[in-house]
N, C-alpha and C positions, 0 to 999 in steps of 0.2 A: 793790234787792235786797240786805238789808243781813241776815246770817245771822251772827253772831259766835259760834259754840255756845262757851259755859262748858264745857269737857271736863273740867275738876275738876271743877265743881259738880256737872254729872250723876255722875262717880262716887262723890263722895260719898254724895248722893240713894241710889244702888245700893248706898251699904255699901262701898265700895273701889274700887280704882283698875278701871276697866274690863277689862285683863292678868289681873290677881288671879282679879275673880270669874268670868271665863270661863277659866281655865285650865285647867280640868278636866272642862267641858262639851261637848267638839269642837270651839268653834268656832276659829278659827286667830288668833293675835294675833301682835304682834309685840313686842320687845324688842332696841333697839339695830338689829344690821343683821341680824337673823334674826329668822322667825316660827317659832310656836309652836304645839302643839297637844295640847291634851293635859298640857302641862307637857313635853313632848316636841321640840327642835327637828324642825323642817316645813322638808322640800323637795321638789322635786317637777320631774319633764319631762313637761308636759302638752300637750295638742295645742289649737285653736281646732276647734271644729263650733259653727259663728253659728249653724247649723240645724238645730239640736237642737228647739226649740219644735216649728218645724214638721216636722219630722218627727215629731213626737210627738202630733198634733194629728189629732183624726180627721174630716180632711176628704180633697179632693185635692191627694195631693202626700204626704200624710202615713202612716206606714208604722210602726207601734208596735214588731212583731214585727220588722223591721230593726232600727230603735234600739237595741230589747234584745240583737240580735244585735252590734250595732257597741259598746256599752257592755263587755259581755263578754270581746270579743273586745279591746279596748282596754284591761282589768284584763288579760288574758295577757300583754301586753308590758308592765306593771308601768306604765301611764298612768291616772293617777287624778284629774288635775284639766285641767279643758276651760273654756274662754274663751266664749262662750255670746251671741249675739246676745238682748237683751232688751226689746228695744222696735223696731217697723217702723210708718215711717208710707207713708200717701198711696198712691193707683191712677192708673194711666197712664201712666208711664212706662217704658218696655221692656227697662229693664233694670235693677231691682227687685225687690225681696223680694215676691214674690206668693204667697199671698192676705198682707200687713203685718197684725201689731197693729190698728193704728191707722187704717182706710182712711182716716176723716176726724179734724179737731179734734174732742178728746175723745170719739169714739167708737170703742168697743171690738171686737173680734172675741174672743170670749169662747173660741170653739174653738181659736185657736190658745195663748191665756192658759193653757187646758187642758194643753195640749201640754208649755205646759214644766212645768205641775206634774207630769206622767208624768213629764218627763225628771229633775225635783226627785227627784222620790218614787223612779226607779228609780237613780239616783244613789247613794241614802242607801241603799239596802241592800247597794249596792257599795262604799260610806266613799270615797266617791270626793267631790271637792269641784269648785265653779262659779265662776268668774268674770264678773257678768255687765254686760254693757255697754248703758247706758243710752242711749243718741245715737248720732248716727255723721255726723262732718264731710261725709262722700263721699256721694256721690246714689245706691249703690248700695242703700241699706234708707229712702230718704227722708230721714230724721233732719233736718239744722241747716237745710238749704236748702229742707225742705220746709214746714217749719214757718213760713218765710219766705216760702213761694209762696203757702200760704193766705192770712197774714196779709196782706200787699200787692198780693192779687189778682194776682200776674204771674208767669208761667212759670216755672218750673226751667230757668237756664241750662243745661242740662244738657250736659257739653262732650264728650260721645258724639257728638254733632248739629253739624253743619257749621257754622252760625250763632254757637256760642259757643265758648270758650277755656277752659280751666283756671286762669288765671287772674282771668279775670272769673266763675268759677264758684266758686272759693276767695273769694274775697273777699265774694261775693253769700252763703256760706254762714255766713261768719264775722260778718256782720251780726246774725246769731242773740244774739252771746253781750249785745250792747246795748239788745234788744229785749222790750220790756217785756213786753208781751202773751204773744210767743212761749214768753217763761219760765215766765209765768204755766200755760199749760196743763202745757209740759214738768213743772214740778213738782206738776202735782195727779195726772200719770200718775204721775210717780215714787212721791208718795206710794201713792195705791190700789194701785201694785204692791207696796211697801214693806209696806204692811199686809197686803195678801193674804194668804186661808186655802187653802190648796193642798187643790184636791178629790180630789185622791186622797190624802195622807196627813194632810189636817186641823191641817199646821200652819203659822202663819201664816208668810211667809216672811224677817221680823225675827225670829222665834226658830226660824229650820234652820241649823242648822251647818254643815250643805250646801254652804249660802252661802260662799263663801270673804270675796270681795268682791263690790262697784257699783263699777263702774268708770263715770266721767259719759260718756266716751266712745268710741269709736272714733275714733284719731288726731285731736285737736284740735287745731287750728292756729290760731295768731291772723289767718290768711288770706297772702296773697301778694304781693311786692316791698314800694313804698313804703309802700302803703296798711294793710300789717300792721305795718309799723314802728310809726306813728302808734298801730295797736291793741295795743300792750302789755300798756297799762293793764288797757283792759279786759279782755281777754282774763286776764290773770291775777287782775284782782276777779274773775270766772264762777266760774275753780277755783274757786279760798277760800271764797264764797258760796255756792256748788253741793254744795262736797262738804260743809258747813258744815251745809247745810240737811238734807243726806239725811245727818248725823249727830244733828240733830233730834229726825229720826223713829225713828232705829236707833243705838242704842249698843252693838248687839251687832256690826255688820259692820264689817271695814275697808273703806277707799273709797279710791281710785287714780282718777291721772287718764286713761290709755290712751295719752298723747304717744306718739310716737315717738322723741325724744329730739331730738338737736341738731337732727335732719332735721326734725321738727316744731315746731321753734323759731326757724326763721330760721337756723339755725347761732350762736346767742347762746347762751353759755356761761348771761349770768345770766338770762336768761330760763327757762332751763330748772332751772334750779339754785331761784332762788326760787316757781314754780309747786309745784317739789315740801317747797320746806322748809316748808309752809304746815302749822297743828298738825293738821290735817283728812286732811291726805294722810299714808294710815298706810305708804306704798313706794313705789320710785320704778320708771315703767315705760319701756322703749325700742324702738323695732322695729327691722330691721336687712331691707334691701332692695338686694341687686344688682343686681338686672336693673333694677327702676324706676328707681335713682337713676344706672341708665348705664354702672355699673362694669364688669361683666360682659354678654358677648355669648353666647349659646348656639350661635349661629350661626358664632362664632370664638373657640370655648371653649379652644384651647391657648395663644393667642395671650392673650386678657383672662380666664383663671381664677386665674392667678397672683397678678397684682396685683390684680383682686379680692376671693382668702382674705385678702392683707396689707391691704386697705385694711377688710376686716369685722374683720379680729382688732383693729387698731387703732382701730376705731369703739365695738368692745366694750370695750377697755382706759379709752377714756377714759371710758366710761361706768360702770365701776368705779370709779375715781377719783373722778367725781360722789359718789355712793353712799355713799365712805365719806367727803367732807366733808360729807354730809348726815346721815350717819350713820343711814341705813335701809336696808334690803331693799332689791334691785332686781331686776327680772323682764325677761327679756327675752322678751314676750309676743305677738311676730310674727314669723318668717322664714321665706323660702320662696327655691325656686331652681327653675326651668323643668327638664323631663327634658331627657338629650342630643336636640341638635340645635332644642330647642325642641317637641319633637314633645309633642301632647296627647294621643297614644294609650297605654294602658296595656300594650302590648306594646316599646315602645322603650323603648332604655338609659335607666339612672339612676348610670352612672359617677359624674360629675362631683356628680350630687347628694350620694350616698353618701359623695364627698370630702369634701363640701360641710359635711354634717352631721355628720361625722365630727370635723371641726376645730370648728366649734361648740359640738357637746355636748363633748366634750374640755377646751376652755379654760371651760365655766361649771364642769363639775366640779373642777376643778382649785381654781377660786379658793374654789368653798364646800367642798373638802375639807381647803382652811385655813384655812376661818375667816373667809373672806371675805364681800361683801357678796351675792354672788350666790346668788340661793334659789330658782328656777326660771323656765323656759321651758316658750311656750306656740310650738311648729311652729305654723307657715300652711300646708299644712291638713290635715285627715282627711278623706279620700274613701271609704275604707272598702268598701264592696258598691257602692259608685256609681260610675256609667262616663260619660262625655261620648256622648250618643247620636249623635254627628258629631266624629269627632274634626278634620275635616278642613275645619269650618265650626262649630266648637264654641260658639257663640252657647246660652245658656242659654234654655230656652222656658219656659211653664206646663205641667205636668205632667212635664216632665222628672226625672230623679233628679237629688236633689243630690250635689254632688262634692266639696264644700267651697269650692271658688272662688267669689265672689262674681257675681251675674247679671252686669253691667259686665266682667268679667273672661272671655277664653275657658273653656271648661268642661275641666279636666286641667290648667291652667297650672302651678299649685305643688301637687296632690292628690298623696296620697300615698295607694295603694289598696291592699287589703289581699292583692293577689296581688303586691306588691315585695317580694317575698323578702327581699335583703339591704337593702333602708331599713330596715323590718322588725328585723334582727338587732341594727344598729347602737343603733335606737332602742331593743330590747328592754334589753342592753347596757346601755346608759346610765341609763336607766329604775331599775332593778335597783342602779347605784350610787349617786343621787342617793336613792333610796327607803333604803337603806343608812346614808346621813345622817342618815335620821329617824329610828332607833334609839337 
């Protein structure tokens, strides 16, 4: 997989540098540690709906008149660009993207393909812009380890299930990025999506502005303990190849990789630093996770919320620091925090939340109101008109509304629904000053 794009030469080809002659066409570029739009610095506090396709898609499950309602209703609070799941594979597994993309190798579900062109098309008459992610390390949409179960005939470890671990499911996923065959399909969807003509507004989806970025993935990791040490390598050949390749095909988009940052990198400073200095990766991405990485208890929220805020402020800090030795944009494109007490019902407190994203949105505006490297965040999640049909056994079925949490994930865990009043204010608030930027 040997993808080295010439990015002079295609601008040349274009007539100028790729910045130049998109600056004035919508689509979003970058320069130094800020994007651009317009000829305009571009910022933005955007939310993650992975389930925008399908909810856009007219089958079951799919719901147009919501979308439109939750798009709407998500320009009122001054949120204009959403993180967007863009490819789902495989059937059978119980806690998965159902109806996926892709039920099998190389075959398509055209109806949910549809879906996102709705959600494209209704997008663009809101200037609202997409981030969308091609893969996903985790077995909750299929992605690296599914494409591994077909190819090798043998189960998804999938570490839901008694039998397997997380770490032998990490590792069996990151198998993917050395995988020949695997790649090969991965990137003939990529292309056909890449070229896609969007049937509701007829244009192809390398030339919609819409497009923010492709992101290759959802949190990639070179896999877990010793065995990811040894994949470095590869792991960091994929990036550079991957986003190399789907710059190929598209010299209008930028392309991110979705890491998580240190957490997705082993905690190696140069592994995550050289992944993003790659000339292919046009920003550098991070997630930020209390509850999962243990910081924070909900359950004993006075006692672990403290140190906590300080150990996320500090996780954010260093990853500013990245950013500007990298000297690009960086997006802090995942964070989430359980309501009080952990409750999944949309009737309990969001104290701690509200703390929660109070100090987050605060410290990114702050550094992009100087100039800094920071140019927007994507919340984990919008839940929107969606409620967890069991809050109290909140396992995600088929036919159920989405909440934004992933199947895998209880349904309410990090949703942020649109009867939260004060999340709601905060984020409007914020919204409002980061948009203020873009002036």
């Amino acid at each position: 997989m040997k993808f080295r794009i010439p990015v002079l030469l295609i601008a040349l080809i274009m007539g100028g540098s790729c910045a130049d002659n998109h600056s004035q066409n919508g689509f979003i570029t970058v320069k130094g540690k800020q994007f651009f739009k317009d000829g305009t610095p571009y910022y933005f506090l955007g939310t993650n709906v992975w389930y925008g396709a399908n909810l856009g898609a007219l089958t079951e499950g799919g719901n147009r008149e919501r979308l439109v309602r939750e798009l709407d209703f998500l320009v009122f609070l001054g949120i204009k660009n959403l993180r967007v799941l863009g490819a789902s594979e495989g059937i059978g597994q119980n806690n998965t993207v159902n109806p996926p993309i892709q039920p099998e190798p190389g075959k398509i579900d055209e109806t949910i393909l549809q879906g996102l062109d709705f959600l494209l098309a209704k997008m663009a008459q809101r200037d609202m812009t997409a981030v969308i992610y091609l893969n996903n390390f985790w077995v909750w949409s299929g992605g690296m380890s599914q494409y591994m179960s077909w190819l090798e005939k043998v189960p998804v470890p999938n570490p839901f299930l008694e039998e397997y671990n997380w770490h032998d499911f990490m590792n069996f996923s990151a198998e993917f990025y050395n995988h020949e065959e695997a790649n090969r399909i991965f990137r003939e969807y990529v292309k056909n999506l890449v070229n896609r003509k969007n049937t509701v507004s007829g244009i192809l989806y390398k030339d919609d502005p819409t497009i923010m970025a492709w992101q290759l993935a959802n949190e990639p990791r070179p896999g877990s303990g010793a065995e990811a040490r040894k994949n470095f390598d590869v792991f960091a050949r994929w990036i550079d190849e991957t986003a190399g390749y789907i710059k190929s095909l598209d010299a209008n988009h930028l392309v991110s990789t979705g890491n998580e940052g240190l957490a997705g990198s082993l905690q190696s400073d140069s592994l995550y630093l050289q992944i993003h200095r790659f000339e292919n990766i046009d920003y550098m991405t991070f997630h930020l996770w209390v509850l999962n990485w243990s910081w924070y208890n909900p359950l004993k929220a006075v006692e672990t919320f403290p140190s906590a805020l300080q150990k996320a402020g500090n996780y954010i800090d260093q990853h500013i620091e990245f950013a500007h030795h990298v000297n690009k944009p960086i997006v802090l494109s995942e964070f989430g925090i359980p309501r009080d007490n952990h409750s999944y019902s949309p009737e309990s407190a969001t104290i701690y939340r509200d703390l929660y994203y109070d100090f987050v949105f605060e410290k990114i505006y702050a550094n992009a109101r100087n100039s800094g490297a920071f140019a927007g965040s994507n919340f984990w999640t919008w839940g929107g008109e969606g409620r967890p049909q069991d809050p109290e056994n909140a396992q995600w079925k088929f036919g159920d509304p989405f909440t934004g949490d992933p199947p895998q994930e209880p349904q309410g865990r990090n949703s942020v629904f649109d009867a939260d009043s004060n999340t709601l204010k905060i984020m409007k608030k914020y919204a409002l000053l980061m948009n203020d930027l873009s002036k």
